[in-house]
C-alpha positions as CSV (number, residue, x, y, z in Angstrom):
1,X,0.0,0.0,0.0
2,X,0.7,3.7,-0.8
3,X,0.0,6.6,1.2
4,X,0.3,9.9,0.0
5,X,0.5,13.3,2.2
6,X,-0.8,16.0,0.6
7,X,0.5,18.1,3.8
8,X,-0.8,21.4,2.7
9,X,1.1,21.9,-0.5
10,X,-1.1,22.7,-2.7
11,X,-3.7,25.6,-1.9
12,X,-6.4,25.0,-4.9
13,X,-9.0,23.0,-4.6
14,X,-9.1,22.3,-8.5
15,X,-5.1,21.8,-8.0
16,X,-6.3,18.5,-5.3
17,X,-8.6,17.4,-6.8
18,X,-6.7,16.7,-10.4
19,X,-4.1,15.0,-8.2
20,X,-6.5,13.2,-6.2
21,X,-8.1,11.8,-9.5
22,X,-4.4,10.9,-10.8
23,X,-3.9,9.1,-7.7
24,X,-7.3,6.6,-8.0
25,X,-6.8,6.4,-11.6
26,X,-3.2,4.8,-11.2
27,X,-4.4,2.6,-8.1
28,X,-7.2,1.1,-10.6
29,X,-4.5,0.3,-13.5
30,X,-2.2,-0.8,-11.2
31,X,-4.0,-3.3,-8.6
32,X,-1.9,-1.1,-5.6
33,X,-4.0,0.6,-3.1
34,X,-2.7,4.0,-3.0
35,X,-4.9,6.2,0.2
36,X,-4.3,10.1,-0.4
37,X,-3.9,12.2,3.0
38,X,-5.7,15.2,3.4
39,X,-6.3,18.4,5.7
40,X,-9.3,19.0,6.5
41,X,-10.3,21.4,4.4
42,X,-9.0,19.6,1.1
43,X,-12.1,18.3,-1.5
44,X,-12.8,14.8,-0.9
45,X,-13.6,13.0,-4.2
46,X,-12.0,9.9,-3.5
47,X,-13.5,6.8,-1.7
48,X,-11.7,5.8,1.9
49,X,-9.4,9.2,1.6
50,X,-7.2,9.9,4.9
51,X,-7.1,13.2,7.4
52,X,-3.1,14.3,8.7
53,X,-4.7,14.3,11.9
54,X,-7.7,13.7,14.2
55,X,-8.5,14.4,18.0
56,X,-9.9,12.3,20.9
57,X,-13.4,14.0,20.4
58,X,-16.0,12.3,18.7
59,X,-19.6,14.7,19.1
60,X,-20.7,17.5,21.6
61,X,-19.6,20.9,22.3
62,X,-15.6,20.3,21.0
63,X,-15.2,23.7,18.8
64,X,-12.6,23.2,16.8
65,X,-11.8,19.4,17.4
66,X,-11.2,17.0,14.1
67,X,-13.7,14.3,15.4
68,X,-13.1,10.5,13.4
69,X,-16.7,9.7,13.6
70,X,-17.8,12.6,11.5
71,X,-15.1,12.1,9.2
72,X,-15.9,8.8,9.0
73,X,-19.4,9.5,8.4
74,X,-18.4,11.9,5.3
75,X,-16.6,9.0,3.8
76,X,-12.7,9.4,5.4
77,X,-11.3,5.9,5.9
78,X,-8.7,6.4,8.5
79,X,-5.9,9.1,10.2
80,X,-2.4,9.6,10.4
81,X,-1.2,10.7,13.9
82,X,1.7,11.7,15.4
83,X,3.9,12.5,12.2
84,X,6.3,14.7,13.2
85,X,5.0,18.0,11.8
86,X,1.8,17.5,14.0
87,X,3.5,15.3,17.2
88,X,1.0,14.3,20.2
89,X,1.8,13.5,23.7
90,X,1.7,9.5,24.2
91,X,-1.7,10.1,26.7
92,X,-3.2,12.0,24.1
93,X,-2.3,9.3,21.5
94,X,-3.9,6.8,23.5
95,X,-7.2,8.8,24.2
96,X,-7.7,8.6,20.4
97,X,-6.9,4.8,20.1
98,X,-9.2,4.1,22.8
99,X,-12.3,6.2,21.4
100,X,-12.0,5.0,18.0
101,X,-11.1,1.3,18.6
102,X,-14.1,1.5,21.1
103,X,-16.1,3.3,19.8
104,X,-19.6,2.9,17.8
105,X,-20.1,1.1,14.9
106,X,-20.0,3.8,12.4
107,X,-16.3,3.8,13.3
108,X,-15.4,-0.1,13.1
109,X,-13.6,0.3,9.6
110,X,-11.4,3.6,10.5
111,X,-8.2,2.7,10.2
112,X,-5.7,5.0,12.1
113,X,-1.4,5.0,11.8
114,X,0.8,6.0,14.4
115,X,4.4,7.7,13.1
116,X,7.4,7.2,15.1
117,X,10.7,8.4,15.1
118,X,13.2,6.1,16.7
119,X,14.0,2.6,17.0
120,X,13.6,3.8,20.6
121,X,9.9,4.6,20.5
122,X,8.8,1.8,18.4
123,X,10.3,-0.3,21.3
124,X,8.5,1.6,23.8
125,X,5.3,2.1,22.4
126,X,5.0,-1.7,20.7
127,X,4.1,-2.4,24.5
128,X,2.5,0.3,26.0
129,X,0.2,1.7,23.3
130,X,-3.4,0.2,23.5
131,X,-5.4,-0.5,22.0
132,X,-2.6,-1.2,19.2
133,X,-3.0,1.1,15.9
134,X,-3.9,-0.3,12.9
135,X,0.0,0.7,11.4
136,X,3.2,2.0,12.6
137,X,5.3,4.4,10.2
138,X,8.7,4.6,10.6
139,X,10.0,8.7,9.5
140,X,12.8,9.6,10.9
141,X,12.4,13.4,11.2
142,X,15.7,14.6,9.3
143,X,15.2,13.2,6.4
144,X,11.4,14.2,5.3
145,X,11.3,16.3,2.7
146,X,15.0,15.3,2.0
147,X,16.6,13.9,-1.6
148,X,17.9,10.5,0.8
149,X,15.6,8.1,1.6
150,X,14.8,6.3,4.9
151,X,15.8,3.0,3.2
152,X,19.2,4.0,2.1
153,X,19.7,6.2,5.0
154,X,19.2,3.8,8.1
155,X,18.2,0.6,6.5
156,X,19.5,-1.4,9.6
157,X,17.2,1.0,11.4
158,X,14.3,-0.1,9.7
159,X,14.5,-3.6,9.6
160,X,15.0,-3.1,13.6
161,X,11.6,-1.2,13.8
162,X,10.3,-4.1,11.5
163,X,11.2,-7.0,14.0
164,X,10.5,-5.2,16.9
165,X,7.0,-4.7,15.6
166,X,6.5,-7.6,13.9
167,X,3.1,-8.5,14.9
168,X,2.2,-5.0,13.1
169,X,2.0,-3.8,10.1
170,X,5.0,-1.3,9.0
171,X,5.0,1.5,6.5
172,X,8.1,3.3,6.2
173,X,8.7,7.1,4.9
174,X,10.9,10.0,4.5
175,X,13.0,10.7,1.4
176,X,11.3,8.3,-0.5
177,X,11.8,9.9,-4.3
178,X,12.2,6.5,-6.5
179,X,10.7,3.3,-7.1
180,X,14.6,1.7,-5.6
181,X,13.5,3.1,-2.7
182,X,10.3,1.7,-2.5
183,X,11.7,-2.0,-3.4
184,X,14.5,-1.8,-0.8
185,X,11.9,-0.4,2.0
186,X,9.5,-3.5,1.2
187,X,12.5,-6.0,1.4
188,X,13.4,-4.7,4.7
189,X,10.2,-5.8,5.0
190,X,8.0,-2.9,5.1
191,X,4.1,-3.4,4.6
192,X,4.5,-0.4,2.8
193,X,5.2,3.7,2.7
194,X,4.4,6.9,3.4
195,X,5.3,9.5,0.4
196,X,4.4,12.9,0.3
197,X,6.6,15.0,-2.0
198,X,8.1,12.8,-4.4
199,X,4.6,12.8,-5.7
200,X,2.7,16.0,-4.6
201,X,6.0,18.2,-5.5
202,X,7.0,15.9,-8.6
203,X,6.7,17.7,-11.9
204,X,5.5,14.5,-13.6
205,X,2.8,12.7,-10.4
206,X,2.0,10.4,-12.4
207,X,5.3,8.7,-13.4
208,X,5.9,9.0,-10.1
209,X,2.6,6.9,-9.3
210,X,3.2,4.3,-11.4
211,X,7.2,4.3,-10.4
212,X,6.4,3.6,-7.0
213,X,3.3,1.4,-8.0
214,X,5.6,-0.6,-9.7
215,X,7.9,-1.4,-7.3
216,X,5.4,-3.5,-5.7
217,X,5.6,-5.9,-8.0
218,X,9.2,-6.0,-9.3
């Protein structure tokens, strides 16, 4: 699987949703399920899309709170949390788990992905966050948005994070600008990654797509 941060890149609406289009057109030629992320406030015209972040309210007077349940209801299929442009405390991390993963039934298929930074953390929170996400993403901080890529940067790293979580599912990100970089992050065994601009900054998106697509099956 693909994600793809949006972050807040791109300001027009008409802009998102020609890449959002792009990005279900090459998942349907493809076979590889590619989930864009999106702020709040980007158009929505693609099934099971993802928010950058959510809060532990669901409904009542929470001005200003990102609540799952009514993005679920308007079609969102799941949430990053704690990347590392948008950290959370580990209580408040768990507060979302928790009223997600128990909440009501309108929210049993949203999906949610904590980010970590460290081989550190990903020890520390395999055992004390619960309930357990639905993913773990591995970014280190200083290299997002860089031209090296997590799996060539720290590869030992990664396959570390891997074992150590290896009753959960793994995506890995930062730096990731090529389809190589894809292939070596899913044979460090890597259920798959987190992009954001080598496809929302990349001249040609759609090359890019199918690159990374692509690397799925080489």
């Amino acid at each position: 699987m693909i994600w793809v941060n949006f972050k807040i890149y791109r300001e027009s609406w008409e802009d998102s949703y020609k890449l959002i289009d792009l990005i279900d057109t090459v998942s349907k030629e493809t076979g590889i399920k590619i989930i864009p992320v999106l702020s709040p406030f980007a158009p929505k015209n693609s099934s099971g899309a993802w928010l950058q972040s959510i809060d532990e309210k669901l409904k009542g007077p929470f001005t200003g709170h990102i609540s799952a349940l009514e993005a679920s209801l308007n079609g969102f299929g799941g949430s990053l949390l704690n990347h590392s442009e948008k950290p959370l405390s580990p209580g408040k991390i768990r507060q979302i788990l928790s009223v997600v993963k128990k909440g009501p039934n309108e929210l049993s298929s949203f999906k949610l992905m904590v980010c970590l930074k460290s081989r550190g953390q990903a020890a520390s929170w395999a055992k004390s966050l619960k309930p357990v996400p639905d993913y773990f993403a591995y970014e280190p901080p200083e290299l997002i948005g860089g031209e090296v890529s997590v799996s060539k940067a720290k590869p030992g790293v990664v396959g570390d994070v891997v074992e150590i979580l290896k009753n959960h599912k793994v995506v890995v990100g930062a730096g990731i600008k090529s389809a190589d970089d894809v292939k070596k992050s899913l044979e460090l065994g890597a259920y798959g990654v987190l992009i954001s601009s080598g496809v929302v900054l990349s001249k040609d998106p759609k090359k890019a797509l199918k690159d990374f697509a692509g690397a799925f099956s080489q």
